[in-house]
C-alpha positions in Angstrom: -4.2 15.5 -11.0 -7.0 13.4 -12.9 -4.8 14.7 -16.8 -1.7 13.2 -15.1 -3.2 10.3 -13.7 -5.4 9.7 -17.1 -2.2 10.6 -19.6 -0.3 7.6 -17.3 -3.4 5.2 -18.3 -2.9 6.1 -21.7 0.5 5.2 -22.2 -0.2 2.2 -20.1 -2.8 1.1 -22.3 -0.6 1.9 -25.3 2.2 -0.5 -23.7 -0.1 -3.0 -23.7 -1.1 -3.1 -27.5 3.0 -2.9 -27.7 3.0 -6.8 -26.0 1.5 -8.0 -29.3 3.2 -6.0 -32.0 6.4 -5.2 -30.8 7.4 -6.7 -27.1 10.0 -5.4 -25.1 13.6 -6.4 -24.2 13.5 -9.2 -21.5 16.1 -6.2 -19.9 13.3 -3.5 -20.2 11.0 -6.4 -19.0 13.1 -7.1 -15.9 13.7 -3.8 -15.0 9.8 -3.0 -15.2 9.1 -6.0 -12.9 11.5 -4.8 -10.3 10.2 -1.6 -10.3 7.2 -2.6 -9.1 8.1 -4.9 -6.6 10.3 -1.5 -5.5 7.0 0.5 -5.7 4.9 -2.0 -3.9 7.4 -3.1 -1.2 7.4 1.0 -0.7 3.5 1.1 -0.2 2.8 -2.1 1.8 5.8 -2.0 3.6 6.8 1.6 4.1 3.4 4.0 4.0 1.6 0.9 5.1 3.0 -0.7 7.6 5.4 1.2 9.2 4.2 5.1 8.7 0.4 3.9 9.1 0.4 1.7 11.8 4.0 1.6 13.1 4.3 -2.1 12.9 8.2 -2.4 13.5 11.2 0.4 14.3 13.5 1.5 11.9 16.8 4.2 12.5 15.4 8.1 10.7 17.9 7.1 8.4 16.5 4.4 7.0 12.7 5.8 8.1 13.4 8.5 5.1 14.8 6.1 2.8 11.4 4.0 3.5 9.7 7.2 2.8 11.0 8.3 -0.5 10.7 4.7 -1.9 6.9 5.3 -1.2 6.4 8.0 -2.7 8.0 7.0 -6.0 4.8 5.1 -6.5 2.8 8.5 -6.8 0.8 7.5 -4.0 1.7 10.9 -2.2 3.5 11.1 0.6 3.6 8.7 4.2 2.1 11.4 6.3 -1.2 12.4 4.2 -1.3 8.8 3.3 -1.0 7.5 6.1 -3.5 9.7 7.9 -6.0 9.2 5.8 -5.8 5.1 6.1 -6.1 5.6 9.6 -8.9 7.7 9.2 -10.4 4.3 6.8 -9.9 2.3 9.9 -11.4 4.2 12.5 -14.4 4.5 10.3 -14.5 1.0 8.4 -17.6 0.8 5.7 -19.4 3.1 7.7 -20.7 6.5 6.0 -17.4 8.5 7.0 -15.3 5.7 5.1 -13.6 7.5 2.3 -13.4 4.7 0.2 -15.7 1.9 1.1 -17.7 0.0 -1.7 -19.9 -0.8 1.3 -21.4 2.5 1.3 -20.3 3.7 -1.7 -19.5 2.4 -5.1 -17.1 0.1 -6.6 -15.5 2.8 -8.7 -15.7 5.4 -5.7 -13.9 3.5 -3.2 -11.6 1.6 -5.9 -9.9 5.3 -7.3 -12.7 8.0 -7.6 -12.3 9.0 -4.1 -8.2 9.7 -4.4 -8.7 10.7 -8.2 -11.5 13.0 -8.0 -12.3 14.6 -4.3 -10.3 18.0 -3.5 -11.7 16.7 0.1 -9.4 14.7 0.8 -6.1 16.6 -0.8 -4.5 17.5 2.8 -3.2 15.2 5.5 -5.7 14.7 8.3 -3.9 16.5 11.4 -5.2 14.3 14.0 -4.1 11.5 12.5 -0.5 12.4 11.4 0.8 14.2 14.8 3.4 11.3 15.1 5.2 12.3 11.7 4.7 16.0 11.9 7.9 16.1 14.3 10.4 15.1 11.5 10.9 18.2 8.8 12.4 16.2 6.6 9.2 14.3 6.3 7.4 17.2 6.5 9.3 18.5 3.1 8.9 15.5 1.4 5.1 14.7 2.3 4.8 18.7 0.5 7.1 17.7 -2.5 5.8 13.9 -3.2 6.5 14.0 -6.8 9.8 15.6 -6.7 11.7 11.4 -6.0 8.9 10.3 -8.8 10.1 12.7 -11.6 13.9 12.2 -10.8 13.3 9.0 -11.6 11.4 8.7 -14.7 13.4 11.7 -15.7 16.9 10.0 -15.2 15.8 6.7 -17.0 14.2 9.2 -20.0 17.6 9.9 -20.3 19.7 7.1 -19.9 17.1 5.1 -22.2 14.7 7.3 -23.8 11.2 6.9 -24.2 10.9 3.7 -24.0 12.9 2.7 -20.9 10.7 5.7 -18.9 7.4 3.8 -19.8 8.7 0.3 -19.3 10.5 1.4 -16.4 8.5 3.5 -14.7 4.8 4.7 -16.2 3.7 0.9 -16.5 4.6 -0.3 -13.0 3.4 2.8 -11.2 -0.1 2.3 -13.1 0.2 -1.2 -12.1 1.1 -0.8 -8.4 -2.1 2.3 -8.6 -4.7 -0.6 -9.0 -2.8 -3.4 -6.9 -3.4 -0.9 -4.0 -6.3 0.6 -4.4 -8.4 -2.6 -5.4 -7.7 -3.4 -1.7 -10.6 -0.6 -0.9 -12.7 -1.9 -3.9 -12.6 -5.6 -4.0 -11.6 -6.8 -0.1 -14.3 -4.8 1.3 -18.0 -6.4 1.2 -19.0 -8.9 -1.3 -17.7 -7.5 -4.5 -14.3 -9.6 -4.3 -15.7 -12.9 -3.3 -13.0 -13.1 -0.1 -13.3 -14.8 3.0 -13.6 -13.3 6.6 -11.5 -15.5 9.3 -12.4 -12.6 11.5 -15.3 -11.0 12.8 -13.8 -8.1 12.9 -15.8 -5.1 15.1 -19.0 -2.8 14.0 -19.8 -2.3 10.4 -16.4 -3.1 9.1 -16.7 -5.8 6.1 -12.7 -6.5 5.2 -12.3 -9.5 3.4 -8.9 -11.7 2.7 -8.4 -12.1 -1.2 -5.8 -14.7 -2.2 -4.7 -13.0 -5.4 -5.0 -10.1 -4.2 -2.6 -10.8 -1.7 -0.2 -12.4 -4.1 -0.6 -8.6 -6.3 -0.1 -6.4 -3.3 2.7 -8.8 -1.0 0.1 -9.9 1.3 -1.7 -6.9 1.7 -4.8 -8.5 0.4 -5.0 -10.6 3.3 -7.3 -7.7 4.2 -9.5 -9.1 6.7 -5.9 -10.4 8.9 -5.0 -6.8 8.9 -8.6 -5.4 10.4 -7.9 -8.1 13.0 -4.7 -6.9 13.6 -3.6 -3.7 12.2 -0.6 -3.4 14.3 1.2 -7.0 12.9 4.0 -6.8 10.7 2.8 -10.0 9.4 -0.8 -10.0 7.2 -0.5 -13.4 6.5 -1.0 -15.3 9.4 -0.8 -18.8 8.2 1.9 -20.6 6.6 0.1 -20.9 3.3 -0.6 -16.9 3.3 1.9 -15.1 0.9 3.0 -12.3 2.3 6.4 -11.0 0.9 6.2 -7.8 2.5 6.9 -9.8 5.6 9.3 -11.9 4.2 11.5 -9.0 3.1 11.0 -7.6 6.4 12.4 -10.4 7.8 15.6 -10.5 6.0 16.0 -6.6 6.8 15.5 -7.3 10.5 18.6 -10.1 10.1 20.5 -7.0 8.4 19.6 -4.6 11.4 18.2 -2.4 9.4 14.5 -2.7 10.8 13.6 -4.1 14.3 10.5 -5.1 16.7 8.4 -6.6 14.3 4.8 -6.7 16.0 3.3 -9.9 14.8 0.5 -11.7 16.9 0.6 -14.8 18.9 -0.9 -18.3 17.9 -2.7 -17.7 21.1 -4.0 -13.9 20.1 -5.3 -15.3 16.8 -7.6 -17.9 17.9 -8.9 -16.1 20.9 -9.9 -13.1 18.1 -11.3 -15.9 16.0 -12.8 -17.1 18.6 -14.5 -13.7 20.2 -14.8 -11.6 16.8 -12.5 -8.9 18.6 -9.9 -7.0 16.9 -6.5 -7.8 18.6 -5.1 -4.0 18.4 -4.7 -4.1 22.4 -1.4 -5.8 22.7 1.5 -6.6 20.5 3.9 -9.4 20.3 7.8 -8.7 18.4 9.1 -11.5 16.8 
């Protein structure tokens, strides 16, 4: 994995000296940008918030569709990721956190821990029994990569080379770090964030405003510790949180339903006692 991961970098880092000498099409542009909203919306939303924490119901139609969009961000699949954030919030900055700059480093926590560790290649079992029951998520958790390269493969060859980086390498490099700079930079100091919450125990999540506006309100990090189950991880009107927002308008289409989002009331009685408030859920 680290060659793939680092040949991705390169031609990342190669697209980038391309911005000065020869910029791309405002189409190749375009389509890049929406690929990573696609990527992203397929992480927070999908292997995030639904498969991780189950904030809101969806048909299995739509469950897989959710599913596949994930993993199109090489990110693996919803049940091995989403058994191993689990795992992250049971054990928040504490010594068992697999990627906490708390008690580890930046670098360790930010992409050395995913990158570099055959520890944590498999899906946790005990924390993935809820997904295990659906073979069709089963097959594609085992075969990740297979939606990935149909993808950069079919836009090699509708566009060549250069509509495969634009179009694919450069977003999922992009949508990497947006993601995983939630375990480096809201976590402990390092990211300068704010903690609305005294969240339980050792954990030290933090809410990072552009952060938030990189990852579609996932960055409002410390919001989610307080209240992993929401929908919603911004919890203020002035909290971006597009994740949510698209949510929303899927909900009006009846595609997703029961969003669990937290009561004015829940919110300032956990800011109020420094409890997370995982023990009941409100659907809006």
């Amino acid at each position: 994995m680290p060659v793939f991961l680092l040949s991705f970098h390169a031609a990342s880092v190669y697209a980038a000296g391309l911005l000065v000498v020869q910029p791309p099409s405002a189409t190749l542009l375009a389509g890049g940008s929406f690929m990573y909203a696609l990527l992203m919306f397929g992480i927070s939303g999908g292997h995030h918030r639904y498969f991780s924490h189950r904030s809101y119901k969806t048909s299995r139609a739509a469950q897989f569709a959710l599913a596949t969009i994930g993993c199109l961000a090489f990110q693996r699949g919803p049940i091995w990721w989403s058994s191993h954030h689990n795992y992250h919030h049971q054990h928040s900055d504490t010594e068992h956190d697999p990627h906490s700059p708390v008690t580890g480093s930046v670098f360790w926590a930010h992409c050395g821990w995913y990158w570099a560790s055959a520890q944590y290649d498999a899906p946790l079992e005990a924390y993935s029994r809820t997904w295990r029951k659906y073979p069709e998520l089963l097959l594609l958790d085992r075969l990740h990569f297979v939606p990935g390269l149909a993808l950069v493969g079919s836009l090699y060859a509708s566009g060549g080379a250069e509509a495969a980086l634009w179009g694919f390498v450069v977003p999922v490099t992009c949508c990497w770090h947006g993601i995983f700079a939630i375990g480096s930079v809201a976590h402990g100091a390092f990211g300068s964030g704010t903690r609305p919450f005294a969240t339980r125990g050792p954990d030290q999540s933090t809410n990072v405003r552009w952060l938030a506006l990189l990852t579609f309100g996932d960055g409002w990090h410390n919001n989610h510790h307080a209240f992993p189950w929401s929908a919603r991880h911004g919890l203020s009107w002035h909290e971006w949180d597009l994740t949510y927002a698209i949510l929303k308008g899927l909900e009006r289409a009846g595609v997703v339903w029961g969003l669990a989002v937290p009561t004015p009331e829940q919110i300032e009685r956990a800011k109020a006692n420094g409890a997370i408030g995982g023990a009941d859920r409100k659907h809006s």
